[in-house]
C-alpha positions in Angstrom: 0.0 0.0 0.0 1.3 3.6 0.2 0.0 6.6 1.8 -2.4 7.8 -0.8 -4.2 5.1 -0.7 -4.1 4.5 2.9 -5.3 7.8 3.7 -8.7 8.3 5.1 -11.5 10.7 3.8 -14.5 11.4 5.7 -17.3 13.2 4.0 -20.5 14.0 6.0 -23.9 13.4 4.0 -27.5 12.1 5.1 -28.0 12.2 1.2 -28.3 8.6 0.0 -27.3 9.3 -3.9 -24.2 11.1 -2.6 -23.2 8.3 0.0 -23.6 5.8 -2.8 -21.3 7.8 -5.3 -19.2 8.3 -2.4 -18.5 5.0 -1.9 -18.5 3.7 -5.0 -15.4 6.5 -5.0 -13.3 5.1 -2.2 -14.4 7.6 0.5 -13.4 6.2 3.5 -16.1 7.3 5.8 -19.7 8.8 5.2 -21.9 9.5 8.0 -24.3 11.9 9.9 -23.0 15.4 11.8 -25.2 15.7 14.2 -23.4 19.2 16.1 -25.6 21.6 16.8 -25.0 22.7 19.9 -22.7 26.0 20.9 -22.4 25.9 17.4 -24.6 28.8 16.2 -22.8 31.1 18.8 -19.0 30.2 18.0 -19.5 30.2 14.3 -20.9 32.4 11.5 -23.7 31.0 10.2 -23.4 32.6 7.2 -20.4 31.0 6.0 -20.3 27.3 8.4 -23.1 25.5 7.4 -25.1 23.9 10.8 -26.5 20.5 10.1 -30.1 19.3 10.6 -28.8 15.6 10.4 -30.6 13.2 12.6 -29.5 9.4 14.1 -31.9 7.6 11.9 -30.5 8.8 8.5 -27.5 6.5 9.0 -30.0 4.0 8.2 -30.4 5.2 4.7 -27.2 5.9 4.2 -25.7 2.3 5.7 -28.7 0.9 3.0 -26.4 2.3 0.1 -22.4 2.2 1.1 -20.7 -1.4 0.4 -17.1 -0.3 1.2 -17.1 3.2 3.6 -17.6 3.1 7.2 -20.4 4.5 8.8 -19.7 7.5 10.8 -21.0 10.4 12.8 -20.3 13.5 14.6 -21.7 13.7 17.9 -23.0 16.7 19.7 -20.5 18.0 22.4 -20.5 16.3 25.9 -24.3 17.6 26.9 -27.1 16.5 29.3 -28.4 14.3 26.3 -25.0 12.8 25.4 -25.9 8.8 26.6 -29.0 8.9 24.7 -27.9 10.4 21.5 -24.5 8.2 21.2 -26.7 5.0 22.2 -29.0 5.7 19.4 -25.9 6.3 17.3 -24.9 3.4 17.8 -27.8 1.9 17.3 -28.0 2.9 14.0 -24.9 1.2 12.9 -22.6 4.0 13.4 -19.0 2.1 13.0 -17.0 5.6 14.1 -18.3 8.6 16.5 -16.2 11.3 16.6 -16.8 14.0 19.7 -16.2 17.8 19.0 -15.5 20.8 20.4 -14.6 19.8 23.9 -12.1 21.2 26.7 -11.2 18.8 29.3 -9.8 15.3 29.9 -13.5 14.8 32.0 -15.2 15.5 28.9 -12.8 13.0 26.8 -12.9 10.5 29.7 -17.2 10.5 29.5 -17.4 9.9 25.9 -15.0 7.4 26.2 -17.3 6.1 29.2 -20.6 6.6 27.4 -19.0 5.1 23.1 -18.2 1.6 25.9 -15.9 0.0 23.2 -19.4 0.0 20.9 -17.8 1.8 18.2 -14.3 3.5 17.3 -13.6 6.6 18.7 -12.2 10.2 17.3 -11.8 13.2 19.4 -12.0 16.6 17.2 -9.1 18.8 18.8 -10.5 22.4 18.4 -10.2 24.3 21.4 -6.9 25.5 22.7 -7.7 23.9 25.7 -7.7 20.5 23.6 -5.0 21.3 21.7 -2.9 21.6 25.3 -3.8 18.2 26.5 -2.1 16.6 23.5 -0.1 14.2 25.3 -2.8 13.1 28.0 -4.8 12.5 25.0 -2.9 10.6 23.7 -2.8 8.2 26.4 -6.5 7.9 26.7 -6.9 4.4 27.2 -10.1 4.1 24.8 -9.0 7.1 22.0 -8.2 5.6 18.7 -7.7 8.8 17.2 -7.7 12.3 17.0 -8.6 14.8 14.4 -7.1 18.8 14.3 -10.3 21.4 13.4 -8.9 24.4 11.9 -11.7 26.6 11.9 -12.5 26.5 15.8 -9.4 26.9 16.4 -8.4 29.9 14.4 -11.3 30.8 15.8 -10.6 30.9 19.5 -6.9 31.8 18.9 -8.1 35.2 17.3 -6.0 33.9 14.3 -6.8 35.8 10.8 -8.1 32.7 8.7 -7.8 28.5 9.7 -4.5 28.8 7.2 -3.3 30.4 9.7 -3.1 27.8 12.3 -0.5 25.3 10.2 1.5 28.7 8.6 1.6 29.5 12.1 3.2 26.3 13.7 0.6 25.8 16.3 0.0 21.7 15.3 3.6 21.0 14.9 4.1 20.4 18.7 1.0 18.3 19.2 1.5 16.2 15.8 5.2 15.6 17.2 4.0 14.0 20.2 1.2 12.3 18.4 3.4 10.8 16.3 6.0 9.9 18.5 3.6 7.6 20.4 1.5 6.4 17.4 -1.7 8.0 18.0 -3.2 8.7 14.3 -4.2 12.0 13.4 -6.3 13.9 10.7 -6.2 18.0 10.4 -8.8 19.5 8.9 -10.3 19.3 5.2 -9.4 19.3 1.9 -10.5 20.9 -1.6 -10.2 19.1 -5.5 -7.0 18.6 -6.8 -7.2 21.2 -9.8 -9.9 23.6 -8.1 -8.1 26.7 -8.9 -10.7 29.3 -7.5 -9.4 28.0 -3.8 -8.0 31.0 -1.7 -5.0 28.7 -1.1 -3.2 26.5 -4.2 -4.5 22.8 -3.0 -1.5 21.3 -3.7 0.2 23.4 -0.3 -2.5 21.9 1.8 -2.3 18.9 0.6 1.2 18.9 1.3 0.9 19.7 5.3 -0.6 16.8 5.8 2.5 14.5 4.9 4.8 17.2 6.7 2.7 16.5 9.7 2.1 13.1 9.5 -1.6 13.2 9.3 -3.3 10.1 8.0 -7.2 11.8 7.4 -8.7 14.3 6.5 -12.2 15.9 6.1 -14.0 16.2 2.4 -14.9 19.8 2.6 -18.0 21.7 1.7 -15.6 23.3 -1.3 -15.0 19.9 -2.6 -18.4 19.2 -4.1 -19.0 22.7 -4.6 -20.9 24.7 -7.0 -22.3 21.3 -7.7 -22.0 18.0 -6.6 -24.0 16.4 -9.4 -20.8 17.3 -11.8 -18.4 16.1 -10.1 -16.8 12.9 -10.6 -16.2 12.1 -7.1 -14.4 8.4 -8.5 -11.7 10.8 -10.6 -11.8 13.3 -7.9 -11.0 10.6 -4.9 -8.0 9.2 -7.2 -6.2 12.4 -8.2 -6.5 13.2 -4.2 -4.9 10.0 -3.5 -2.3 10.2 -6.2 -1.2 13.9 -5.1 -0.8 12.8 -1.7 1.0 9.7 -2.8 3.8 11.9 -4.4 3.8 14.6 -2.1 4.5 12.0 0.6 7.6 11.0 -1.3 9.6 14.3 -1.8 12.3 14.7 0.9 11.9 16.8 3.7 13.5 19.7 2.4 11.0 19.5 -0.5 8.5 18.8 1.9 9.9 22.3 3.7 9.7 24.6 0.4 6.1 23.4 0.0 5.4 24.8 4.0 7.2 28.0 2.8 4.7 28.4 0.4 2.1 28.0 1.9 2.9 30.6 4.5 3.7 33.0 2.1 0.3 32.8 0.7 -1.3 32.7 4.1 0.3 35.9 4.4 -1.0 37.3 0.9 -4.5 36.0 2.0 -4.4 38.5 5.0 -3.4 41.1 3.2 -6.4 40.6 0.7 -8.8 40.5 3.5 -7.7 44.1 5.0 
């Protein structure tokens, strides 16, 4: 195998049609995102999309996927966390991932409430997360973590979500991650050749290597303006095959790429003034 192919995409969708083509593609995961709460109040609506996706449509979508595994984002650690992770699970889900939390007791519940039932991912994107890297790591019960760049660029007061990789502020916490084997995804990723992207996809594409991440997130800009006319199967394989040669330059090439893509972080700031 190599690490194109290895790597893992996760696309949220309660849309049967697109979790069949998704599949068909090689998507890795396709599941529900059930956040909702805090999230209206963190985020701007406008631009972060807030999902009305509900336990039960994993049972549509688990009716059309042959090869992805079914997966969903829970709500943050709430009053209604045991019922809504039981019915999760419930409905098949293979993979919960919790987000936006803040605290080892947070972490440790989840861990308590998912009871070995599924596979667990806890979304980094508080700085308060991002500081417990190493105890996280240790979770007994954690199987993986995943680096969210817009809540966190959001609470670090940081100009855009480029801005925390240009920045360095994962390259301690993927260090230790990686040190003691704990896999890792950061953030989302674009098409290949998508050229009306604020930043070139192939400098994204390339932190993920640098960093060591194995997964990453199918973002909203990926089947954007529309999904209907995109080949996801040609789409999925150029993804794969970038990352597969990307993971092969040396790290000095690997170092040029980063430059790059703090330079245009940079430019992106200046465009936004």
């Amino acid at each position: 195998m190599s690490y194109g192919k290895d790597f893992s995409f996760i696309l949220f969708t309660n849309e049967p049609a697109l979790a069949q083509r998704a599949d068909e593609a090689g998507i890795t995961r396709i599941g529900v995102d059930l956040e909702q709460i805090g999230k209206t109040d963190r985020q701007n609506v406008s631009v972060h999309r807030i999902s009305n996706h509900l336990p039960e449509d994993l049972v549509s979508v688990a009716a059309v996927i042959r090869n992805a595994e079914l997966f969903a984002r829970t709500n943050p650690i709430h009053s209604g966390s045991e019922e809504e992770i039981n019915s999760l699970i419930l409905h098949g889900a293979q993979v919960l991932m919790l987000p936006f939390f803040s605290s080892m007791h947070e972490a440790h519940r989840f861990i308590e409430l998912v009871g070995g039932r599924a596979r667990t991912c806890l979304l980094v994107e508080t700085v308060q997360a991002l500081a417990l890297a190493k105890e996280l790591s240790r979770l007994e019960g954690v199987d993986e973590l995943h680096f969210g760049l817009n809540d966190l660029h959001l609470q670090m007061k940081l100009p855009s979500h480029f801005h925390v990789l240009a920045d360095g502020h994962l390259d301690n916490a993927t260090q230790i991650l990686r040190e003691c084997g704990m896999p890792f995804g950061i953030g989302g990723i674009g098409r290949v050749n998508d050229s009306s992207l604020p930043m070139p996809p192939r400098l994204v594409y390339a932190q993920l290597p640098r960093l060591g991440a194995s997964q990453a997130l199918i973002s909203r800009v990926y089947l954007s303006p529309d999904e209907s006319k995109i080949s996801l199967k040609q789409e999925i394989a150029a993804s794969r095959a970038l990352l597969d040669s990307l993971a092969k330059l040396p790290p000095s090439e690997l170092h040029e790429e980063f430059a790059a893509y703090c330079s245009r972080s940079k430019a992106i700031e200046r465009s936004a003034m």
